[in-house]
LUMVO-430952 format. One record per residue: residue number from 1; residue in three letters; x, y, z of N, C-alpha, C, O in turn. Coordinates in pm, whole numbers, padded with zeros to 5 digits. Atoms other than C-alpha are relative to their C-alpha. Example, Ala and Ser with C-alpha at 12.3 -4.5 7.8 and 13.67 -1.06 7.14 Angstrom:
LUMVO-430952
r i 1	aa ALA	n_east 00089	n_north -00119	n_up 00000	ca_east 01230	ca_north -00450	ca_up 00780	c_east 00090	c_north 00120	c_up 00000	o_east 00194	o_north 00118	o_up 00066
r i 2	aa SER	n_east -00082	n_north -00119	n_up -00006	ca_east 01367	ca_north -00106	ca_up 00714	c_east -00077	c_north 00109	c_up 00073	o_east -00026	o_north 00220	o_up 00090
END
This chain:
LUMVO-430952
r i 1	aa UNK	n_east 00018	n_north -00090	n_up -00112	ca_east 08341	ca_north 00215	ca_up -18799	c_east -00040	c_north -00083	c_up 00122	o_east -00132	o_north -00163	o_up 00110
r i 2	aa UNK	n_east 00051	n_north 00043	n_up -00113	ca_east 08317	ca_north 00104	ca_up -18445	c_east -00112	c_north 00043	c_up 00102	o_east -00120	o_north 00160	o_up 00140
r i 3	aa UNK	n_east 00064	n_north -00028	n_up -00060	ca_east 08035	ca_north 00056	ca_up -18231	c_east -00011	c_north 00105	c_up 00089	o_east -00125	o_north 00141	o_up 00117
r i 4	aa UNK	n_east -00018	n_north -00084	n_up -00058	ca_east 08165	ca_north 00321	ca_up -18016	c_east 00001	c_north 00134	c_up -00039	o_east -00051	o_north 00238	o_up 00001
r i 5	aa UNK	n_east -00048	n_north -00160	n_up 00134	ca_east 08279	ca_north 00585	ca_up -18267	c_east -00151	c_north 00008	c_up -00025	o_east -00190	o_north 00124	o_up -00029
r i 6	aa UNK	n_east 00160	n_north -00013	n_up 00078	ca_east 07900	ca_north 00541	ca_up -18383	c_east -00058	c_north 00092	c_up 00107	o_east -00091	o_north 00210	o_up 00095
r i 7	aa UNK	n_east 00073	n_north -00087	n_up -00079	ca_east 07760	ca_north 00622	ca_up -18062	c_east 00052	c_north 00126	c_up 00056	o_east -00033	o_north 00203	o_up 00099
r i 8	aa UNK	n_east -00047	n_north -00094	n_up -00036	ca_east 08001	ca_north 00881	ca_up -17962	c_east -00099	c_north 00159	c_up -00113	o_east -00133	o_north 00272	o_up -00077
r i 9	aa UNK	n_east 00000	n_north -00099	n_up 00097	ca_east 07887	ca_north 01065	ca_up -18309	c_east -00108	c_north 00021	c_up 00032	o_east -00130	o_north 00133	o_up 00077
r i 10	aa UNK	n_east 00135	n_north -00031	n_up -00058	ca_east 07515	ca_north 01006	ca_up -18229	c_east -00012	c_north 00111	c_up 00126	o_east -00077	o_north 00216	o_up 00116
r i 11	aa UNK	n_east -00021	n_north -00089	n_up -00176	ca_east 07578	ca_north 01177	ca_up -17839	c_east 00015	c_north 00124	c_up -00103	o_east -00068	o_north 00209	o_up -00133
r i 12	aa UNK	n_east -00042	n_north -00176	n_up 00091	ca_east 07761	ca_north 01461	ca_up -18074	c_east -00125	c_north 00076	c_up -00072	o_east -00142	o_north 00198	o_up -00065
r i 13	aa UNK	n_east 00072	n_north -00024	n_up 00075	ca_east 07502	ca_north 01495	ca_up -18272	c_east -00194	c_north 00034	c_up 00079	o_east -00292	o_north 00072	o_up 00014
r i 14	aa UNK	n_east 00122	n_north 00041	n_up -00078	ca_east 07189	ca_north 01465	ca_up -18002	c_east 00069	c_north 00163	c_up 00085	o_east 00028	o_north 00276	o_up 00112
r i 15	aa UNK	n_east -00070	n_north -00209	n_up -00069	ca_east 07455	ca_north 01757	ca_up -17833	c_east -00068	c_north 00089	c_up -00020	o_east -00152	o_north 00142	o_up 00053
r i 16	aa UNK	n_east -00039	n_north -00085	n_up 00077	ca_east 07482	ca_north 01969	ca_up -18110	c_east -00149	c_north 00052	c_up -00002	o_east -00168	o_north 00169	o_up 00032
r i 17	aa UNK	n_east 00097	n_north -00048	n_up -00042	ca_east 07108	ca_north 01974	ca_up -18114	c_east -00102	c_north 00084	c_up 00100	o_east -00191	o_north 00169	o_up 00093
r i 18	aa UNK	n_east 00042	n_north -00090	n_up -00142	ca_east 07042	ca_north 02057	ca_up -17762	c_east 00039	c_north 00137	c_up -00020	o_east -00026	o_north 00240	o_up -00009
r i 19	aa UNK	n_east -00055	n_north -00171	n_up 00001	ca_east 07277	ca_north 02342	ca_up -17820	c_east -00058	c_north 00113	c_up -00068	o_east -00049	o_north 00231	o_up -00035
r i 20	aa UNK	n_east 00050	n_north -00108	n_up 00046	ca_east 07085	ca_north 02493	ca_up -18075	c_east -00106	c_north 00031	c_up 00028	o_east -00111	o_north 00147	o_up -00012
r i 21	aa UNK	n_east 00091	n_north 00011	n_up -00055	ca_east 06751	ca_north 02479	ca_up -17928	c_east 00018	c_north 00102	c_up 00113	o_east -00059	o_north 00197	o_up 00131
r i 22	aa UNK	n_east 00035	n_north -00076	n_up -00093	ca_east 06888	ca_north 02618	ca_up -17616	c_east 00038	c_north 00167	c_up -00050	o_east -00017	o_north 00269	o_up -00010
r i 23	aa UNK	n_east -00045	n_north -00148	n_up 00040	ca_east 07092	ca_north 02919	ca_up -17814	c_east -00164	c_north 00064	c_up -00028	o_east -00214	o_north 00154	o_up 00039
r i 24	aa UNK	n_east 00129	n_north -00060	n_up 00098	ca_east 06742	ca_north 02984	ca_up -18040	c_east -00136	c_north 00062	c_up 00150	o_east -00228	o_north 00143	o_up 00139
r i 25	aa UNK	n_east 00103	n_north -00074	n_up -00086	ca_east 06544	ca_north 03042	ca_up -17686	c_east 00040	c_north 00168	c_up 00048	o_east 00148	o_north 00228	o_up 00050
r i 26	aa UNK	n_east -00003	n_north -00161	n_up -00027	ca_east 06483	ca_north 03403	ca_up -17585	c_east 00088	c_north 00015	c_up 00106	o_east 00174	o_north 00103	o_up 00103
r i 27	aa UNK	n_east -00075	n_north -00054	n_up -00137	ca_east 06629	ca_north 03370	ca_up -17218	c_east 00080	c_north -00124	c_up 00011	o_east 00054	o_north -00205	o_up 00100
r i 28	aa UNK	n_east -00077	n_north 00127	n_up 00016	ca_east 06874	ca_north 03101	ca_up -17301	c_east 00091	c_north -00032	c_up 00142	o_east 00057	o_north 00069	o_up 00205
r i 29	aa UNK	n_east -00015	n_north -00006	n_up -00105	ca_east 07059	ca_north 03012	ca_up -16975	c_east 00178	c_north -00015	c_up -00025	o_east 00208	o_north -00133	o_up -00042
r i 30	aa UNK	n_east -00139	n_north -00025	n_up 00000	ca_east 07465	ca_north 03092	ca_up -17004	c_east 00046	c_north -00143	c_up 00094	o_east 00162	o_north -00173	o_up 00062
r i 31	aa UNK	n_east -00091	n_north 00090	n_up -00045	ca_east 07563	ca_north 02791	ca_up -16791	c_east -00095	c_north -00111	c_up -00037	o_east -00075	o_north -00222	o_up 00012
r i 32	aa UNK	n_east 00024	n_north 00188	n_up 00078	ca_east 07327	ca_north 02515	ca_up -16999	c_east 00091	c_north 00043	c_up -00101	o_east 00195	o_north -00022	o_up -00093
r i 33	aa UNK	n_east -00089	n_north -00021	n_up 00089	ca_east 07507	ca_north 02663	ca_up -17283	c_east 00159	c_north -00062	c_up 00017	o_east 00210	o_north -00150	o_up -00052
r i 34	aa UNK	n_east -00155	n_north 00045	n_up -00067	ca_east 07866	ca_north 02611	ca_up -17114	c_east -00006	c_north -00140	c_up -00002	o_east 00072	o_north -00202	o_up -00074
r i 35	aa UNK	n_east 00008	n_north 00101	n_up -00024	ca_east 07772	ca_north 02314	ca_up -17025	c_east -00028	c_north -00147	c_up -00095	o_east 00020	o_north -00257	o_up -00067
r i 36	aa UNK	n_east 00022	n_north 00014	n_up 00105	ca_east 07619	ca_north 02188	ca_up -17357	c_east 00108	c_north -00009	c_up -00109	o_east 00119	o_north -00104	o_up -00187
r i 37	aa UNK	n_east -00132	n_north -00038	n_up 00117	ca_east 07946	ca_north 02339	ca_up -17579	c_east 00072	c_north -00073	c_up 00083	o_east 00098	o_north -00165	o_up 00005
r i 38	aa UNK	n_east -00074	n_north 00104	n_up -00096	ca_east 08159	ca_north 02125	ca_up -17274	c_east -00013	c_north -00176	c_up -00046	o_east 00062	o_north -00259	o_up -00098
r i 39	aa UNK	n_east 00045	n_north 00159	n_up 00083	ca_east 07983	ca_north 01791	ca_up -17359	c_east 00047	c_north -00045	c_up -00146	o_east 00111	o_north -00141	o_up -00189
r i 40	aa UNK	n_east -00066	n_north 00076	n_up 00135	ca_east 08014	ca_north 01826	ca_up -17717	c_east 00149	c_north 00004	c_up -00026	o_east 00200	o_north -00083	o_up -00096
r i 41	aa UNK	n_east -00170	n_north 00008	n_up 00004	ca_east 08399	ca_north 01912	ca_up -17697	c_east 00036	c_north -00135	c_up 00042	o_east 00114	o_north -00215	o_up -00011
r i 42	aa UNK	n_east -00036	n_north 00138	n_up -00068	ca_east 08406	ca_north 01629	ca_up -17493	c_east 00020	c_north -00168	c_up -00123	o_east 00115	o_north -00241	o_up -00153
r i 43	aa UNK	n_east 00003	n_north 00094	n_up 00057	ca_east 08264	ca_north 01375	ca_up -17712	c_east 00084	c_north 00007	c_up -00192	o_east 00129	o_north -00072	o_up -00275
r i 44	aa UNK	n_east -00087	n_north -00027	n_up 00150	ca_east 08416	ca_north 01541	ca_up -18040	c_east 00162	c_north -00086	c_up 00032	o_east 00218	o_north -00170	o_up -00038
r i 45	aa UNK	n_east -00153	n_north 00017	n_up -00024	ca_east 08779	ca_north 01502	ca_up -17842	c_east 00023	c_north -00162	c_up -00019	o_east 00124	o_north -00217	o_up -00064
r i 46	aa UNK	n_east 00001	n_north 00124	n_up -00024	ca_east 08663	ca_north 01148	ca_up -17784	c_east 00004	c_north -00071	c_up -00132	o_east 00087	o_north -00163	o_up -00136
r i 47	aa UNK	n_east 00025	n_north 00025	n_up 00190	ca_east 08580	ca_north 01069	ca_up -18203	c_east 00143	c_north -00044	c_up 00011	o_east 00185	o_north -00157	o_up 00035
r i 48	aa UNK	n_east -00090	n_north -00018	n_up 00044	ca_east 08898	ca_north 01185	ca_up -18267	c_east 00108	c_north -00105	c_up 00083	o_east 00149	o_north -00204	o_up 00022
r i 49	aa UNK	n_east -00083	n_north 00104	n_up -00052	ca_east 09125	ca_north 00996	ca_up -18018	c_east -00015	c_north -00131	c_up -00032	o_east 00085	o_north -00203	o_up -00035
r i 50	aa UNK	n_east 00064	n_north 00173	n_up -00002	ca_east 08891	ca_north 00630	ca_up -18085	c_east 00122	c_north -00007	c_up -00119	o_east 00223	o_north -00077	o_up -00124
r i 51	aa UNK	n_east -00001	n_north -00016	n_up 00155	ca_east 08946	ca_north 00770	ca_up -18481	c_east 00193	c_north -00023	c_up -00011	o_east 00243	o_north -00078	o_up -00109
r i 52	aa UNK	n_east -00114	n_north 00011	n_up -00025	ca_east 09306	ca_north 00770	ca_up -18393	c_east 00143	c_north -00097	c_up 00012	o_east 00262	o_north -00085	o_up -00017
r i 53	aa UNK	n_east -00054	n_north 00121	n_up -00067	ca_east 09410	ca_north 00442	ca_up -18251	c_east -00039	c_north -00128	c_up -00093	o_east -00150	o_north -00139	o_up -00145
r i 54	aa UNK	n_east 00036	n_north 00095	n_up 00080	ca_east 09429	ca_north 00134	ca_up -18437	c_east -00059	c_north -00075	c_up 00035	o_east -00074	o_north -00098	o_up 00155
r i 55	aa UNK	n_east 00139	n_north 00092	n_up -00048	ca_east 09167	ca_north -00108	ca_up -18462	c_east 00045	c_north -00123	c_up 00001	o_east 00141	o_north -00160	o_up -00066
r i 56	aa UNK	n_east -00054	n_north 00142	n_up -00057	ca_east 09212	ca_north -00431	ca_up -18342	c_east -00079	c_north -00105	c_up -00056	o_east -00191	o_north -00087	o_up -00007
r i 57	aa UNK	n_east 00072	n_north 00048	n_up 00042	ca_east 09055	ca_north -00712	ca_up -18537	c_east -00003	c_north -00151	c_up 00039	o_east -00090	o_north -00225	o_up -00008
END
């Protein structure tokens, strides 16, 4: 696995957290949310494309 792919998954994963934290509050705020589910699409899309491409050794 590449250094990159690693940290991409970490970010995903540091996301995915934020996101639930902010869902689980009472007056959760509709555009951190957006913004939150945006990021992690982001870095998911990003996995997948690295995960994609051949590695160069």
């Amino acid at each position: 696995m590449s250094d990159r792919l690693y940290r991409l998954m970490l970010a995903h994963q540091r996301i995915d957290d934020q996101l639930r934290r902010e869902q689980r509050r009472r007056c959760a705020s509709p555009f951190v949310l957006m913004r939150l589910k945006k990021m992690k699409l982001r870095a998911k899309d990003l996995m997948q494309r690295l995960s994609r491409t051949p590695q160069h050794s």
